[in-house]
C-alpha positions as CSV (number, residue, x, y, z in Angstrom):
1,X,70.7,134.2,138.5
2,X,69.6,135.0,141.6
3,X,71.9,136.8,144.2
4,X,71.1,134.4,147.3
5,X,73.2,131.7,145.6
6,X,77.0,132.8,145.7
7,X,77.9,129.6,145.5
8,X,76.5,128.6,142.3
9,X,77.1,132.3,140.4
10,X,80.8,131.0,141.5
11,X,80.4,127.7,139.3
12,X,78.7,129.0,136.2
13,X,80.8,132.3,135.5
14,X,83.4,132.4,133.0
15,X,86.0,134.5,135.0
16,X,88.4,136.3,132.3
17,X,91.4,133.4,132.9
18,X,89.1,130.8,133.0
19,X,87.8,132.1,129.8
20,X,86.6,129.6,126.4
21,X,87.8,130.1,122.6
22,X,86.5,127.8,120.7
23,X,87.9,129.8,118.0
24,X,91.2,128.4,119.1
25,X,90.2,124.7,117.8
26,X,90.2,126.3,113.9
27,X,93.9,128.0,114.6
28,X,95.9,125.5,112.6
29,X,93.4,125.2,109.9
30,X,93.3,128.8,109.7
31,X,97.0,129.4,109.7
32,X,96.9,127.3,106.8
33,X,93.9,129.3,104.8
34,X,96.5,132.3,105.3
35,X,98.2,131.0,102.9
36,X,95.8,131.2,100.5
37,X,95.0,134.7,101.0
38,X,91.7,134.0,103.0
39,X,91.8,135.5,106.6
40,X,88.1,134.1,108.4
41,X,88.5,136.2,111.5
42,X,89.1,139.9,111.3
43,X,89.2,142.5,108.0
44,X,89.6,141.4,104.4
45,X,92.4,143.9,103.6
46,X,93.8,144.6,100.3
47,X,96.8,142.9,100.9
48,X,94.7,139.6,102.0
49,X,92.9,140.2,98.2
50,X,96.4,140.3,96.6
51,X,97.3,137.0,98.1
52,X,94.5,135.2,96.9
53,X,94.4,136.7,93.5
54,X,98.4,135.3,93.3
55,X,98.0,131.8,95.0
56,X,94.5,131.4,92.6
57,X,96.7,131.7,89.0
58,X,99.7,130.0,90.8
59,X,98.3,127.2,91.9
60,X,94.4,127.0,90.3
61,X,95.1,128.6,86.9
62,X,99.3,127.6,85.7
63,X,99.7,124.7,88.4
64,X,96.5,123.4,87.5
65,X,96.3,123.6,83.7
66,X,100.4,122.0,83.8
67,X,98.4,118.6,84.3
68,X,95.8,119.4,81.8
69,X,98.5,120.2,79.0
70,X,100.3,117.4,80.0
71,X,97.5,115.4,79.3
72,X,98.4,115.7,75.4
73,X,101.7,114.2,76.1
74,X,101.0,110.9,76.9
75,X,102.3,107.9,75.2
76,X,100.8,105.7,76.7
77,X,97.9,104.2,78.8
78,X,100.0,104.1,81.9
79,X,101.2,107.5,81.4
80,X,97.4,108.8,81.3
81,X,96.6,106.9,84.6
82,X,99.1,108.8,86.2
83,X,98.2,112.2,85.4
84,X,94.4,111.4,85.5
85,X,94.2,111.5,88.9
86,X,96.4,115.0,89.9
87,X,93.4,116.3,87.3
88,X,90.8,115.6,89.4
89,X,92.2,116.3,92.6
90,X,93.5,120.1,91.4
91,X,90.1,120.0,90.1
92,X,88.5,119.6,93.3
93,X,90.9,121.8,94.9
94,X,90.2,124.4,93.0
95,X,86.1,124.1,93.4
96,X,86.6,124.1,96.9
97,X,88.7,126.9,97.3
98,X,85.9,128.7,95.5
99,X,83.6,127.5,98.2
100,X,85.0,128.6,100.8
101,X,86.2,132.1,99.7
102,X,82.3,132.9,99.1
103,X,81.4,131.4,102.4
104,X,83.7,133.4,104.4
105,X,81.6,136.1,105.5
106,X,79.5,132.9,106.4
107,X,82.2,131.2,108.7
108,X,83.0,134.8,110.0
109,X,79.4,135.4,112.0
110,X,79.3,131.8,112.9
111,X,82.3,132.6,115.1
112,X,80.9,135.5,116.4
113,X,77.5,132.9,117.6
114,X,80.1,130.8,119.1
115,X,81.7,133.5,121.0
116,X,78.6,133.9,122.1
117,X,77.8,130.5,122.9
118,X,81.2,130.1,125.0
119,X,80.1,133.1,127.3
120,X,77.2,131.5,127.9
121,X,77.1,129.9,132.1
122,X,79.0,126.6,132.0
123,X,80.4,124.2,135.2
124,X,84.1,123.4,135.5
125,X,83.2,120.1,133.8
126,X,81.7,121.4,130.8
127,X,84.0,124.1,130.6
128,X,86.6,120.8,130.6
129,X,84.7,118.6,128.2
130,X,84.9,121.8,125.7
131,X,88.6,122.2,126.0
132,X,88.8,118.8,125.1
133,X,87.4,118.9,121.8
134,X,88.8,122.3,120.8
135,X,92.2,120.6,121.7
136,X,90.8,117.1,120.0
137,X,90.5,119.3,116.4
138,X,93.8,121.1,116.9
139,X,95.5,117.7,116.9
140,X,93.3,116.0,113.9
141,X,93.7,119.2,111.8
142,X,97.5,119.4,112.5
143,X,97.6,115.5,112.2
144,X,95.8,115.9,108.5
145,X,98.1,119.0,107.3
146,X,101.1,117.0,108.1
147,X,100.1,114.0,106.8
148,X,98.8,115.6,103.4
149,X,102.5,117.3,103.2
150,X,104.6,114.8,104.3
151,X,102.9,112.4,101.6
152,X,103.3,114.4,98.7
153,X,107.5,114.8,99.7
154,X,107.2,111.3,99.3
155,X,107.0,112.1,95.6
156,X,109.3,114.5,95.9
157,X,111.7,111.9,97.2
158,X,111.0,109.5,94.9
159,X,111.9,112.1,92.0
160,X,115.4,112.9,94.1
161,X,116.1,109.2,93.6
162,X,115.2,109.1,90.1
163,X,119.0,110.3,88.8
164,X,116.8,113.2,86.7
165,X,114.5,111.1,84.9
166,X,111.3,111.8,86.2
167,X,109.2,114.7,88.5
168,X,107.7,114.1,91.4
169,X,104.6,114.8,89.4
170,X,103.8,114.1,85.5
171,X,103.3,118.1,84.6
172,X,103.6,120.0,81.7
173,X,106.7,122.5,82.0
174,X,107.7,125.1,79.0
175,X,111.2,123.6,78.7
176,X,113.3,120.4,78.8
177,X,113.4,119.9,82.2
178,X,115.3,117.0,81.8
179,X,118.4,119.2,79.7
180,X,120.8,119.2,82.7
181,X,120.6,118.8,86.3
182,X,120.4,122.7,87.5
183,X,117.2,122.5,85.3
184,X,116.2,119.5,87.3
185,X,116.6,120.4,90.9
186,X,115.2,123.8,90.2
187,X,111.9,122.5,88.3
188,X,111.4,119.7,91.5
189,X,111.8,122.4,93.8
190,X,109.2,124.7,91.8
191,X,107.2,121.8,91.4
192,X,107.8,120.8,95.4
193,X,106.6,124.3,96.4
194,X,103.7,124.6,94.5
195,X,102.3,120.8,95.7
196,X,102.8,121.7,99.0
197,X,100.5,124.9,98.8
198,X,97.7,122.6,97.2
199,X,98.6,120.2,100.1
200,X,97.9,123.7,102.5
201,X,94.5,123.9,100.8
202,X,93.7,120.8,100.7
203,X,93.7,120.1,104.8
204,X,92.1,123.6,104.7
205,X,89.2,122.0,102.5
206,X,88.5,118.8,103.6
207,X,88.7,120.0,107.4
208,X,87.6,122.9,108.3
209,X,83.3,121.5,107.6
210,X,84.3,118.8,109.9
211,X,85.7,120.6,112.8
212,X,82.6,122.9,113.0
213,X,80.9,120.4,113.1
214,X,82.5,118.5,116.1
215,X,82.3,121.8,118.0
216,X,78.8,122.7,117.7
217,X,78.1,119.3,118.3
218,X,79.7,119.4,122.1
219,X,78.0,123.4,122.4
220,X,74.8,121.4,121.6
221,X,75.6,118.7,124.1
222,X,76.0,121.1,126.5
223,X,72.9,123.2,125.9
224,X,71.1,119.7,126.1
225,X,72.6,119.5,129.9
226,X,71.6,123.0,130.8
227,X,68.3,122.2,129.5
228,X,68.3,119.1,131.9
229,X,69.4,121.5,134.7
230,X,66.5,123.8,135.0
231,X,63.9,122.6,137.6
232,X,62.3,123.9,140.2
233,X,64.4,126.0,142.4
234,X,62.9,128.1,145.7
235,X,66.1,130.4,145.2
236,X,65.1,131.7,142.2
237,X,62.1,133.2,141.2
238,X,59.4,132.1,138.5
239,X,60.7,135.0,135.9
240,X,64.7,134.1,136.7
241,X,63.9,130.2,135.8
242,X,61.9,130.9,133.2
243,X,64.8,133.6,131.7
244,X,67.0,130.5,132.0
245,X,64.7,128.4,129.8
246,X,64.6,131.1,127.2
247,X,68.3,131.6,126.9
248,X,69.0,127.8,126.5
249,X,66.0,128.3,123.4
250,X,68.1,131.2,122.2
251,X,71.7,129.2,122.1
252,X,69.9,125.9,120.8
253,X,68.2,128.1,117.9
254,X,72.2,129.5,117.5
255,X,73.2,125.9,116.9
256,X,70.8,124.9,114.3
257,X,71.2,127.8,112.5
């Protein structure tokens, strides 16, 4: 950028409190993979390990094989219908939580290339357009978490109503859960705790693909305007403008990667 232009240097910095994270558009998403033990951003510590080890045979290994036992304790067609499906959504659950946890280190330096691509020059009205969509897939993802949670307390709620006759899920348990009602309300609650943790990695799963996508999407749509921006300009010199075309190569290259 050449020095005889104050006026655009002005426009295209990235003063400190004018300053872009897109990181900040994952932050509910990744609140929620906390739960699961898997910290993106930052060292995998031991205790981080510990958590995921626990929430894995909670929720993938004894949550997740209380359906498949239950399976053998169906009387009837209907019964299997019901427990059918929790099956194959654990089942996915757990898949995905393997996909993720080996793409970590993955998602980890595609943050650091979009650090990179939010230092990058921008105007006021990109900067704008960006904040935008990082706010855009704070809401959806919060939206989705909330929505995932608040559906399966419908079960819950359901099973409160039920006067102890039923869960809010069809799951094998090692004891009459039905005996008395301190058996009861302590087996919902269990059961309660641990379906709201898949619900956690659920919006965790199905989310977190699509929001980088939407973000590198407007990075790309920006990169695309600067591209549109370079012409010929007698306040720069031949090298400066064509150091301007080969950083817009660099951050498109980023993108595709």
């Amino acid at each position: 950028m050449s020095p005889k232009n104050p006026k655009l240097l002005f426009h295209l910095k990235n003063p400190p409190e004018n300053k872009i994270d897109s990181i900040q558009a994952f932050g509910v998403v990744y609140f929620t993979l906390k739960f699961q033990g898997m910290v993106i951003p930052g060292d995998y510590r031991l205790r981080h390990k510990i958590c995921a080890a626990i929430n894995f045979i909670l929720i993938n290994i004894c949550y997740y094989f209380s359906f498949i036992i239950q399976l053998f304790y169906v009387d009837n067609l209907k019964e299997l219908l019901e427990n059918v499906p929790m099956n194959l959504s654990v089942t996915a659950c757990t898949i995905k939580f393997f996909v993720i946890l080996r793409l970590r280190p993955s998602l980890i330096e595609i943050n650091k290339k979009l650090e990179r691509l939010d230092s990058r020059p921008m105007t006021d009205k990109q900067k704008d357009q960006l904040r935008r969509v990082i706010n855009f897939c704070r809401l959806i993802s919060l939206s989705a978490t909330v929505f995932y949670m608040v559906g399966n307390l419908t079960y819950t709620l359901a099973a409160a109503l039920s006067h102890g006759t039923k869960l809010a899920f069809a799951s094998w348990f090692p004891y009459d859960w039905g005996k008395n009602a301190f058996r009861f309300w302590g087996t919902l609650f269990i059961q309660t705790m641990l379906q709201q943790q898949v619900a956690l990695e659920d919006a965790a799963n199905d989310f977190l693909a699509v929001l980088y996508l939407i973000l590198l999407s407007a990075h790309l749509q920006i990169i695309m305007e600067r591209f549109a921006n370079i012409h010929y300009d007698p306040e720069k010199t031949e090298e400066e403008s064509f150091q301007e075309f080969i950083e817009c190569l660099e951050d498109h290259r980023i993108i595709m990667e």
